[in-house]
N, C-alpha and C positions, 0 to 999 in steps of 0.2 A: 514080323520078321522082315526087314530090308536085307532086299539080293540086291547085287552087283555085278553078275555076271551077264553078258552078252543074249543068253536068250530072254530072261526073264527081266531087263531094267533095273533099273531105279527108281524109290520113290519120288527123286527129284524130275524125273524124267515124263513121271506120270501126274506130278503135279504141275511142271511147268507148259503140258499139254494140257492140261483143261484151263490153265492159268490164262494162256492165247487162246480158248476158245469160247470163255466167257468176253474178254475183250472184244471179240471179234461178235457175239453176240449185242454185245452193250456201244459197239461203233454206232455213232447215230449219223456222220456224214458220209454222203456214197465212195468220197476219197479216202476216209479213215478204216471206212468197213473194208473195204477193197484191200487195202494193206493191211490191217489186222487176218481178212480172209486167208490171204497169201502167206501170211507168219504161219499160221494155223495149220493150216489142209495142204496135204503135197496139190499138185496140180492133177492129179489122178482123183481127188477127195470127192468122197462123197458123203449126203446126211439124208437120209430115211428117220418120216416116223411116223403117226399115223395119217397125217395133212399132209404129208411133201416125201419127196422122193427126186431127189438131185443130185447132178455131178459137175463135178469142172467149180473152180473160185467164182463167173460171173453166178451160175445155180447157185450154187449155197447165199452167196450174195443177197438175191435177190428171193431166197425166203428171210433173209432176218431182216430183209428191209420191208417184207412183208409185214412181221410183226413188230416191227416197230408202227407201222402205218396203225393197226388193229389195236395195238398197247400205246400209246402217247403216252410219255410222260412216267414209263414203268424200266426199267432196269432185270436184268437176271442176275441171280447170285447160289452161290453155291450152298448146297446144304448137305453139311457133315465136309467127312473128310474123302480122297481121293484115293479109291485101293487100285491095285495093279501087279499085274503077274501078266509075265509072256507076252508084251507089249498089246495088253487089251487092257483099258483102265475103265472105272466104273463110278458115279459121279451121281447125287442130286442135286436140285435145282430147284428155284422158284422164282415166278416173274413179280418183280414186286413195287409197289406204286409209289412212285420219288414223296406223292403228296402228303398220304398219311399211313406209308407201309402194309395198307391190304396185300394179298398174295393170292391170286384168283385163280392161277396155272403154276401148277406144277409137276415136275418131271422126276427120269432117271435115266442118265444117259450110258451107253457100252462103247466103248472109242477104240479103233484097231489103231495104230498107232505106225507109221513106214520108218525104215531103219535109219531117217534122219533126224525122228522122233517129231518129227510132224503125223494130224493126223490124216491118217488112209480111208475111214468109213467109220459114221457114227451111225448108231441105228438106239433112235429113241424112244423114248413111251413117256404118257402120257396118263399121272396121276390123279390130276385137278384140273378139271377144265370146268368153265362158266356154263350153266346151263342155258341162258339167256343170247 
């Protein structure tokens, strides 16, 4: 069911929000993340998850340029589709290797969403991670 009312969004709403938050995931220069960061996350934003616990655009920043450092050469993409109600949307994920499509982390993210339909705080988990 797609709402359209004021409290609960749209599903364009809740797609074009995770839509700038994989971009902003997948910026690989510090100039493109920065701007992607800033489409993304109001300037209040923050992103929790079991590794990291950040606020403000330089934080979040400066974990996805984290793992970019850790994953060379690996990309995020989304797995499944994007649901949403009462401006909280809910998302999977997996980090996935340009070279021959391994997939070694993966996630599921909960995103609050600020009434300019940027997001306000992600608070992530952690389904796949490398044991090594």
């Amino acid at each position: 069911m797609t709402t359209t009312n004021e409290t609960t969004g749209t599903n364009e709403m809740y797609e074009t929000a995770a839509a700038r938050y994989f971009e902003a995931w997948n910026a690989r220069s510090a100039e493109a993340r920065a701007k992607a960061v800033a489409a993304a996350w109001s300037e209040d934003g923050t992103y929790t998850d079991p590794l990291a616990d950040v606020a403000g655009h330089d934080g979040i920043a400066a974990v996805i340029a984290a793992a970019h450092e850790q994953f060379p050469g690996f990309v995020f993409r989304p797995l499944g589709p994007v649901d949403g109600h009462h401006r909280l949307a809910r998302f999977g994920w997996e980090l996935v290797a340009e070279a021959d499509g391994s997939a070694p982390v993966a996630g599921f993210d909960v995103v609050e969403l600020a009434d300019d339909g940027r997001i306000r705080a992600v608070h992530g988990f952690l389904d796949r991670v490398p044991t090594a």
